[in-house]
N, C-alpha and C positions, 0 to 999 in steps of 0.2 A: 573579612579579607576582600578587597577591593579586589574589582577587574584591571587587569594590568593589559600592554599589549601582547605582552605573551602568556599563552596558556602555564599559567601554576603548576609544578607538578604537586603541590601537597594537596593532594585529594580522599575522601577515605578510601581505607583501603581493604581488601576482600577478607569479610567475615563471614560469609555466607549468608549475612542479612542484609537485604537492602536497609539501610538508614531513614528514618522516614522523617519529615519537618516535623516541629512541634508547631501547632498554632502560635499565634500574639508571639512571636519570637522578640525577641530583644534584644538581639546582638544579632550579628553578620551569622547567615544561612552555613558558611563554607566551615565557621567554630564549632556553631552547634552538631554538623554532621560529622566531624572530625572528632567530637568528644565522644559519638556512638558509635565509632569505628574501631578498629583492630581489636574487637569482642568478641563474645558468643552472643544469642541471642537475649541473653538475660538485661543486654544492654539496650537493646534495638528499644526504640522510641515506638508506641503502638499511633496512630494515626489520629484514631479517635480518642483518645484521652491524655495524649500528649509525655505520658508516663512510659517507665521501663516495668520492670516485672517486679521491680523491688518498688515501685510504686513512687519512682524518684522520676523530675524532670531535670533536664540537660541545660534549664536558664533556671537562675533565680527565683525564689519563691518566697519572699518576705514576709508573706500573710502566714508560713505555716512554722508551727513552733516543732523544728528540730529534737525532739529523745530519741529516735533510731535509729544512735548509729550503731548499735553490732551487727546491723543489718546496712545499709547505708543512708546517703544522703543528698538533699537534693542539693546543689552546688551554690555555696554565698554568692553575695554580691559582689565581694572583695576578689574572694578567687575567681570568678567571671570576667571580670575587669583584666584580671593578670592572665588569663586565657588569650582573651581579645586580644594582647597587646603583642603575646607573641605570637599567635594567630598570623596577625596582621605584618610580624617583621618576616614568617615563612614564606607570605604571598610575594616576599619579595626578593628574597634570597632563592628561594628553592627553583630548580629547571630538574629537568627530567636527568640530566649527564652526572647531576652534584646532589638529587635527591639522597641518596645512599650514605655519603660521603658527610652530607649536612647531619643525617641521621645521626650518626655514629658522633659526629662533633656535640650536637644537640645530647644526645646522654650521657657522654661525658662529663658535659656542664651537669646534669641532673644528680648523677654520681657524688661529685664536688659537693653542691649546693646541698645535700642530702648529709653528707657527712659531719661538714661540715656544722648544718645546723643540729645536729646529734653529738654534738661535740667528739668526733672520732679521726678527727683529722689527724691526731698523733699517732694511731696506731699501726704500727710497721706490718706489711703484706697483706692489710685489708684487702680485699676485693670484694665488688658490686656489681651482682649480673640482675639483671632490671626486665621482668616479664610483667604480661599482661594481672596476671589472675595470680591469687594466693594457690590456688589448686595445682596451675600451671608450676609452682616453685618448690612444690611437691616433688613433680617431676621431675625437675630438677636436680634435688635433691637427694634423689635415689638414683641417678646418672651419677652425680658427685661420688656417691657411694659404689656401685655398681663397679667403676673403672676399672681395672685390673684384676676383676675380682674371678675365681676359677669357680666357685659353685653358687648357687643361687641366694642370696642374701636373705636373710630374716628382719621384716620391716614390724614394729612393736607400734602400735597406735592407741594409746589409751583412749580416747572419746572419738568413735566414731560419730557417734549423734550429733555430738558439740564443736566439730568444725567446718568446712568447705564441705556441703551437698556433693560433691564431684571429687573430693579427696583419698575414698578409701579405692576408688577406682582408680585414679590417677598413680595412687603407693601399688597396685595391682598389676603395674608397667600397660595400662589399657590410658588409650587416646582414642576420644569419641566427645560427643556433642558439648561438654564444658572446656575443649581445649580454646583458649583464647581464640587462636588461628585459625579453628573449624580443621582442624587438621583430623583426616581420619587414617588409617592404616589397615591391610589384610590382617588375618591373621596370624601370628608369627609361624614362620619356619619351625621345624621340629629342636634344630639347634638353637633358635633362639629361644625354644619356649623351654628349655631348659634352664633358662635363666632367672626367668621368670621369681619376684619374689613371694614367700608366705607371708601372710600377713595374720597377725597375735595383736588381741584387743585385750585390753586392763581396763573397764570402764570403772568410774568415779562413783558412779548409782546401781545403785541395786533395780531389780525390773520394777518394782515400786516405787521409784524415782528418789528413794532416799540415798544419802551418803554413806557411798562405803568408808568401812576406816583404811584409813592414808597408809598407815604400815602395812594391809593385807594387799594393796592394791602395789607400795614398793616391791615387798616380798614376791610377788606374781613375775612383777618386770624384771628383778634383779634377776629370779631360778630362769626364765628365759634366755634372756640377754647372755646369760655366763656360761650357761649348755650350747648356746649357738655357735658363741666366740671361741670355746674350747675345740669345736669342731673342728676350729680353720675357719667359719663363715664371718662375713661381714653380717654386720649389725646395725640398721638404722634406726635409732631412738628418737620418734616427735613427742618430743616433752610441750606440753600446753600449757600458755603463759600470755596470754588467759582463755578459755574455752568459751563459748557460746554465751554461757551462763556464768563465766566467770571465774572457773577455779583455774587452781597450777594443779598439773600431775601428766608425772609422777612426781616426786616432791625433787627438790633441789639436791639435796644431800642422795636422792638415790641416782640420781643421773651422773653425780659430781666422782662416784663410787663405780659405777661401772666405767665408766671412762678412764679414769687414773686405773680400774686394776686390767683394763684392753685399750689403750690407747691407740693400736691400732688398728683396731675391729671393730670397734664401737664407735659409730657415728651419730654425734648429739644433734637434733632439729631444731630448735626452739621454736615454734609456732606462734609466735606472738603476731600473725597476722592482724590483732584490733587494735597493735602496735600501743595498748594502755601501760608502757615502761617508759620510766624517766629516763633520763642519757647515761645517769653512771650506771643503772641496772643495765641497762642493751651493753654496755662498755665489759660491765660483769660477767654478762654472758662470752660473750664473745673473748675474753681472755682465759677462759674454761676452755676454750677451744670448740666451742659452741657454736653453728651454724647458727642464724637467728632471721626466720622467715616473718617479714614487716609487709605492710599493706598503707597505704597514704588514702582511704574509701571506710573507714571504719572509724577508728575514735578519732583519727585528723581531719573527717568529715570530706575529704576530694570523694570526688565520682568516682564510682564503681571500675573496678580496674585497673588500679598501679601498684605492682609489689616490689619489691625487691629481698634480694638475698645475699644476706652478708657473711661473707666467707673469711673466717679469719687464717691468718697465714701458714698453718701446721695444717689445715684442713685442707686450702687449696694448692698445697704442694701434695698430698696424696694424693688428690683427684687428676693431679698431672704424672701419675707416676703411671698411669692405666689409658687408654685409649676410651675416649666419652664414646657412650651408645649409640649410634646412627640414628637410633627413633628421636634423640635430642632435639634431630633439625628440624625436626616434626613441628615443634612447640615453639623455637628458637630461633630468633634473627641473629646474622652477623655482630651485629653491634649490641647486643642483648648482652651478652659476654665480654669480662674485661680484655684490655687490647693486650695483646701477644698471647690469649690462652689458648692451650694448644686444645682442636680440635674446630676452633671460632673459625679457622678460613674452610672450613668443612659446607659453613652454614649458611643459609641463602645471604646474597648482599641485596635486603629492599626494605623500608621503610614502614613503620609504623604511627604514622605523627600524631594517633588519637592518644598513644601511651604518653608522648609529650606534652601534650594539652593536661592531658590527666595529670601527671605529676606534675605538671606547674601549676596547677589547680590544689595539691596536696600541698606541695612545699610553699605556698601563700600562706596556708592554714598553718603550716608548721614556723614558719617564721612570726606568724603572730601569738603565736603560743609560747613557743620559746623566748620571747620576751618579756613575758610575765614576771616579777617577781615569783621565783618556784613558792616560797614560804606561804605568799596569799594563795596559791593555787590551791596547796596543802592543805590549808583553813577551811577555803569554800568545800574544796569535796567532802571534806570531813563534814561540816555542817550539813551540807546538802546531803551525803549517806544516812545521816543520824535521824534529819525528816522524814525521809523518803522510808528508813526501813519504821518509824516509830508508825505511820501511817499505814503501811502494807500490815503491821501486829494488829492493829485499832480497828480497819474496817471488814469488817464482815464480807465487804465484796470480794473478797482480795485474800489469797491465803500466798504468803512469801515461798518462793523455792529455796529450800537448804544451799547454801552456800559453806566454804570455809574462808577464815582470815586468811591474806595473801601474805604467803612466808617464803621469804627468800635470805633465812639467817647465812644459809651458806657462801653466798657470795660477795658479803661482808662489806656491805654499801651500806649509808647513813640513810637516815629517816628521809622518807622523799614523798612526794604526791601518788604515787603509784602505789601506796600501800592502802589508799583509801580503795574502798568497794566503789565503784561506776559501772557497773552493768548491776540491775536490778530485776530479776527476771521473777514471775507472779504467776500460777493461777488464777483465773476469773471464776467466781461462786452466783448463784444467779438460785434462791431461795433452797441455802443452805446444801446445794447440791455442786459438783465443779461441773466448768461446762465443756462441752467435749470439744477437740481440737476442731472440728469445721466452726462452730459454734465462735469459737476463742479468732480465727481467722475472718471471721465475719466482724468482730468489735476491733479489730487492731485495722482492718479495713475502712470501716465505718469512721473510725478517730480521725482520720484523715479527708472525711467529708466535713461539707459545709451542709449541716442539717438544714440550715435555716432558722423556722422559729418553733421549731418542732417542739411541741406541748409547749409553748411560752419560755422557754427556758433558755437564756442567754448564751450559754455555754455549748448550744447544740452545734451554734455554726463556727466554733472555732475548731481549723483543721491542727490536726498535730499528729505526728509519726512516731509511733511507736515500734521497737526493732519485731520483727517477724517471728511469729509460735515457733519453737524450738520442742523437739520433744526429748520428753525426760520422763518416761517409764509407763508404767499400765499401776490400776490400780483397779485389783476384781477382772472385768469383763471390760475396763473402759482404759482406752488411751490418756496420757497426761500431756498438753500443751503448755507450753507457760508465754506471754508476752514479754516485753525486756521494756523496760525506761533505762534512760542511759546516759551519761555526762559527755561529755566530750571535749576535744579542744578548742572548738568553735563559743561552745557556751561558757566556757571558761574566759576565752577572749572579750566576749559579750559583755559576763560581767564584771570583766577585772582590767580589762584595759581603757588605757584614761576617755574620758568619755563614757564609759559603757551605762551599762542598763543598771548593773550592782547583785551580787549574792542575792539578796533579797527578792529582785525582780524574778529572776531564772527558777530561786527555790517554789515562789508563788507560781507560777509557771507550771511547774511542775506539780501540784497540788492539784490547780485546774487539769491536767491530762488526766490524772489518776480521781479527778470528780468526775470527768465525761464517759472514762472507761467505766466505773460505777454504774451511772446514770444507764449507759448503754447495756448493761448487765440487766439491770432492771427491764428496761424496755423489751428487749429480745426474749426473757423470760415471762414475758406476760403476753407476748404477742401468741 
């Protein structure tokens, strides 16, 4: 962003973190500190190593092969480019009188472009309220529900483990250090804190990390959910579509079942924060009457930080039926909310241009993806699961985490690319024993170094990310980590758009990661 004669007002804006430069930058200073703005600290750019916490930088990084995205990513080159470009038209548009006002213009266009390329532009009373953080639309979420409501709602969260670090807190109506905005709060009033919801977990694993079966795990949510709503309470159901590691739950048909028999107590989430759904599935969802919580920082590969929540038209006529909870503006810009909803002129009018940057950084990704032929994308993932899981059975170093097949007969969409497995999540074995999560956080660490030529060994200095240990149960006396390898829409654009690299190159790719994790398995065990 060029110096102009008058001072810009697109500046970052107050996260409670100073932004800090990354070395060797490569674009204009005023992009890069704008993409680490309107965050928590999980974003902040560290000084000396030019990374964020998720071990991502805020420029280009071509030398390192991209598998973490359920955890994130560090931003192409493509989407860097389309960063800059509107970067550079803010420095020129924006004054301090029209900041607000460009704001609110600027994600309206984002809303569009988003639907748009989701193919959802037909559906009558959509709304798109656009926050910083998956965690944050949580929050939201349970505002949405909350409205009107006389006694204190029952929030149903099947994987606590398996989503937003800052999730179960944020469903707990608590704002503190992962709210986007740094936004914090007293402790409520005694009449507020009577509102306050409970929160009921259904987890998917057992404490030994294995897989509960699906029906007892229904059955749990269903006798909840139908005691609450009998009550008189509302009911907020985040159903996970896909969880950390990968699965749906509760299953489709039991969410599709409390809903139809409380349609108006029972509010459905869909969590699909790693946003791994084709367009007619999200489309699916959401004509269920399904809330459907998206992220553009996960499988669409943009930087850390752009979610949105897609509100379909039966849902966001309840939530106008109630007065939205004052803690909302906590979390929530004016323009964050669709225009005319009532309680939006409640909420501060001022800018956040880093969410901008961000989702133009997503939807580059997403318009190169959604161009693909879907049927090749289909293929690749298919083939690329079929390597990926024959190779996690084969080596010794590597013991696979249970997963199930992703079932969504309920909502009665065709065969599509979202039915493949892309998130592959593993234990690390290091002489027949697993190794324990610090252990597991030092090799998914280390992947991402340039070894050098460390024991001779070609492969020590290629960097590559792999998504961040997840845990998933104890076994005995010892914690269970698992790593994640992960497809994404970037790698799929890689190898499928004209020019690209090819299936082949990406699957080999991946081979190589899951040799260095090996390799490093080895090493760290003998040291």
């Amino acid at each position: 962003m060029a110096a102009t004669a008058r001072q810009p007002a697109v500046q970052p804006q107050a996260s409670g973190v100073a932004p800090a430069a990354a070395p060797d930058t490569t674009g204009p200073i005023e992009a890069l500190a704008l993409l680490t703005s309107g965050g928590d600290g999980r974003i902040a750019v560290d000084a000396g190593t030019g990374l964020n916490r998720y071990g991502c930088a805020p420029q280009p990084d071509a030398a390192i092969a991209a598998f973490g995205s359920s955890t994130a990513s560090t931003i192409s080159t493509a989407a860097f480019a389309a960063v800059e470009r509107l970067a550079g038209r803010l420095s020129e548009e924006v004054t301090d009188d029209a900041e607000a006002e460009i704001y609110l213009q600027e994600l309206e266009r984002i809303r569009t472009k988003l639907t748009w390329l989701m193919g959802l532009q037909d559906m009558a009373g959509l709304k798109t309220i656009l926050s910083p953080s998956g965690t944050d639309l949580h929050r939201v979420a349970l505002a949405l529900t909350c409205a009107g409501a006389a006694c204190p709602p029952l929030v149903i969260l099947p994987e606590p483990y398996e989503t937003g670090s800052g999730v179960t807190a944020a469903l707990g109506g608590q704002i503190g250090p992962t709210a986007a905005l740094r936004a914090s709060i007293a402790a409520p009033a005694p009449e507020a804190a009577l509102m306050l919801p409970q929160i009921m977990t259904a987890p998917s694993r057992a404490p030994n990390g294995s897989l509960r079966p699906a029906h007892q795990i229904d059955e749990e949510i269903a006798a909840i959910a139908a005691a609450a709503a009998r009550q008189g309470r509302k009911v907020l159901l985040v159903m996970m579509d896909v969880s950390k590691t990968g699965l749906i739950s509760p299953s489709v048909a039991c969410a599709q079942d409390l809903k139809q028999r409380f349609p108006e107590q029972v509010e459905v989430m869909v969590d699909a924060c790693q946003l791994r759904l084709a367009p007619q599935t999200l489309a699916a969802y959401l004509r269920q009457d399904f809330m459907v919580a998206i992220t553009g920082s996960k499988f669409m590969t943009g930087p850390a930080f752009s979610a949105a929540l897609l509100v379909p038209e039966g849902a966001a006529e309840r939530a106008q039926d109630g007065r939205l909870p004052r803690a909302l503006a906590k979390t929530c810009l004016r323009g964050e909310l669709p225009e005319g909803w009532r309680g939006a002129p409640e909420l501060k009018s001022r800018a956040n241009f880093g969410l901008v940057l961000r989702w133009e950084a997503a939807l580059e990704e997403l318009r190169r993806f959604t161009a693909l032929p879907q049927a090749s994308v289909a293929g690749f993932f298919s083939q690329f699961a079929e390597t990926v899981s024959e190779r996690l059975a084969e080596d010794d170093a590597f013991e696979a985490v249970a997963v199930r097949p992703l079932e969504r007969t309920g909502l009665g969409v065709g065969p599509s690319w979202d039915r493949a497995q892309t998130i592959f999540p593993f234990f690390l074995k290091a002489q027949g024993r697993l190794m324990t999560p610090l252990e597991t956080l030092s090799v998914q660490r280390l992947m991402a170094t340039d070894l050098g030529d460390w024991a001779g060994w070609d492969l020590a200095a290629r960097r590559i990310q792999l998504g961040q240990p997840v845990y998933c149960g104890r076994r005995g006396n010892h914690e269970l980590a698992a790593v994640r390898l992960c497809l994404s829409a970037r790698l799929a654009a890689d190898a499928l758009a004209p020019g690209g690299c090819g299936p082949a190159t990406v699957i080999e790719e991946a081979m190589e990661a899951l040799d260095k994790a090996a390799w490093l398995t080895t090493r760290l065990a003998d040291a």
